[in-house]
C-alpha positions as CSV (number, residue, x, y, z in Angstrom):
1,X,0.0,0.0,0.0
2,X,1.3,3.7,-0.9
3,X,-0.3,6.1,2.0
4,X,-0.1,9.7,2.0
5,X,-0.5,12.1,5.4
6,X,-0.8,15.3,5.5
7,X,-0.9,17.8,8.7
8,X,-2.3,21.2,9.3
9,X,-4.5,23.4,11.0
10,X,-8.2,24.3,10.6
11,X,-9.9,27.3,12.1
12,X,-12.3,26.0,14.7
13,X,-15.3,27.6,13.5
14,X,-14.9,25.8,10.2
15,X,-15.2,21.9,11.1
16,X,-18.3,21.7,9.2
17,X,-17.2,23.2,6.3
18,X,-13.8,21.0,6.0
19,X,-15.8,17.9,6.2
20,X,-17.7,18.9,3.6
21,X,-14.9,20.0,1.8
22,X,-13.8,16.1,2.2
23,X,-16.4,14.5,1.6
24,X,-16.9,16.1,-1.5
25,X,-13.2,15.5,-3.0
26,X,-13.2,11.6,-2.2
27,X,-16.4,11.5,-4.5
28,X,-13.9,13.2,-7.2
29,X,-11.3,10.6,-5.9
30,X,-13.2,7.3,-5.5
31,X,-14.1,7.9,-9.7
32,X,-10.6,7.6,-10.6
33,X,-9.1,5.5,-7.8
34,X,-9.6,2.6,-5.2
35,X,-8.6,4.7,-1.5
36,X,-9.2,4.6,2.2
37,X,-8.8,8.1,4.0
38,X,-9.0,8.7,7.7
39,X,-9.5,12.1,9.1
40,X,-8.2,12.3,12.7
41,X,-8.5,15.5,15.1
42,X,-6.6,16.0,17.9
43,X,-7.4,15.2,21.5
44,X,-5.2,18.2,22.6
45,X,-5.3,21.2,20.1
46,X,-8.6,21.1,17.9
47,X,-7.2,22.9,15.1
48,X,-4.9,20.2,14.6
49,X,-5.7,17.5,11.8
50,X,-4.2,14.8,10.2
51,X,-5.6,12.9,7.1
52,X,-4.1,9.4,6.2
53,X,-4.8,8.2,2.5
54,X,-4.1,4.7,1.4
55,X,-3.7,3.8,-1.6
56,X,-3.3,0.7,-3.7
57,X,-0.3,1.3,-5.1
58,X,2.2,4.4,-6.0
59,X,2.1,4.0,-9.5
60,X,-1.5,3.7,-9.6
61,X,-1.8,7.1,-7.2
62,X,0.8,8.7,-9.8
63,X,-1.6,7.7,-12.9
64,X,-4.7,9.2,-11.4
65,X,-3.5,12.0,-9.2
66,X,-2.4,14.7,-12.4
67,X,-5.9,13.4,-14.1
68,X,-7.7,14.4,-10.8
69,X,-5.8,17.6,-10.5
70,X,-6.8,19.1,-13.5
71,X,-10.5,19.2,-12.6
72,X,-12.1,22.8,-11.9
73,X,-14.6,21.1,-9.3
74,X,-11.5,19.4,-7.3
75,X,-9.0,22.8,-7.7
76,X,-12.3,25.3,-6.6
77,X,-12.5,22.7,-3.5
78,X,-8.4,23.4,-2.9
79,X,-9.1,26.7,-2.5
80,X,-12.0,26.5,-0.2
81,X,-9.8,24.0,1.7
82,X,-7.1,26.6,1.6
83,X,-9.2,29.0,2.7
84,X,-10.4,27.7,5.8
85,X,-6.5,27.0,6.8
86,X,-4.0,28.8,9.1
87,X,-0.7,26.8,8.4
88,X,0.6,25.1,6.2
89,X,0.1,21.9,4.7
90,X,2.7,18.8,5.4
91,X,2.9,16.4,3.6
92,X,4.8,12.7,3.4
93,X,4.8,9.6,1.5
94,X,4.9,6.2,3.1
95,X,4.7,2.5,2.0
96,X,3.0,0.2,4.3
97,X,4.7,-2.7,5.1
98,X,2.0,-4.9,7.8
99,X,-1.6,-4.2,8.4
100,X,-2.9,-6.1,11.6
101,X,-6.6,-5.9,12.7
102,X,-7.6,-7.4,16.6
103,X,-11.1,-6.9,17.3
């Protein structure tokens, strides 16, 4: 699995709007590839976020991603993402090498 995470910061009064936001851009992404994203908030600073994306494989997320890119509706939902920001974005790339599941 190829997994991307990303950190930043969203203004408080604008939950609402960045799940939204989310929801709207894995419709965009679930047409073009198979994914899994998680959306975690911190326990200690509520602006704090981090998204984890999985992804089948890197060459399949490097096919898609420039197709994805390049649509209005996914670049005018950037910049209501960006909007609703007060740092910047980081980002990393990962490869996952186990997967274990207790329930």
């Amino acid at each position: 699995m190829f997994v991307k995470v990303y950190q930043y910061h969203i203004q408080k009064n604008k939950v609402d709007e960045y799940l939204a936001i989310q929801e709207k851009a894995s419709e965009i992404y679930g047409r073009h590839l198979d994914f899994h994203t998680m959306c975690l908030n911190s326990k200690d600073d509520a602006t704090k976020w981090i998204e984890i994306s999985r992804y089948k494989d890197e060459n399949e997320y490097q096919k898609s991603i420039d197709m994805i890119n390049e649509q209005e509706e996914i670049q005018e939902l950037f910049k209501a993402f960006q909007s609703i920001l007060f740092s910047e974005i980081s980002e990393e790339d990962f490869i996952e090498k186990k997967e274990k599941y207790t329930f």
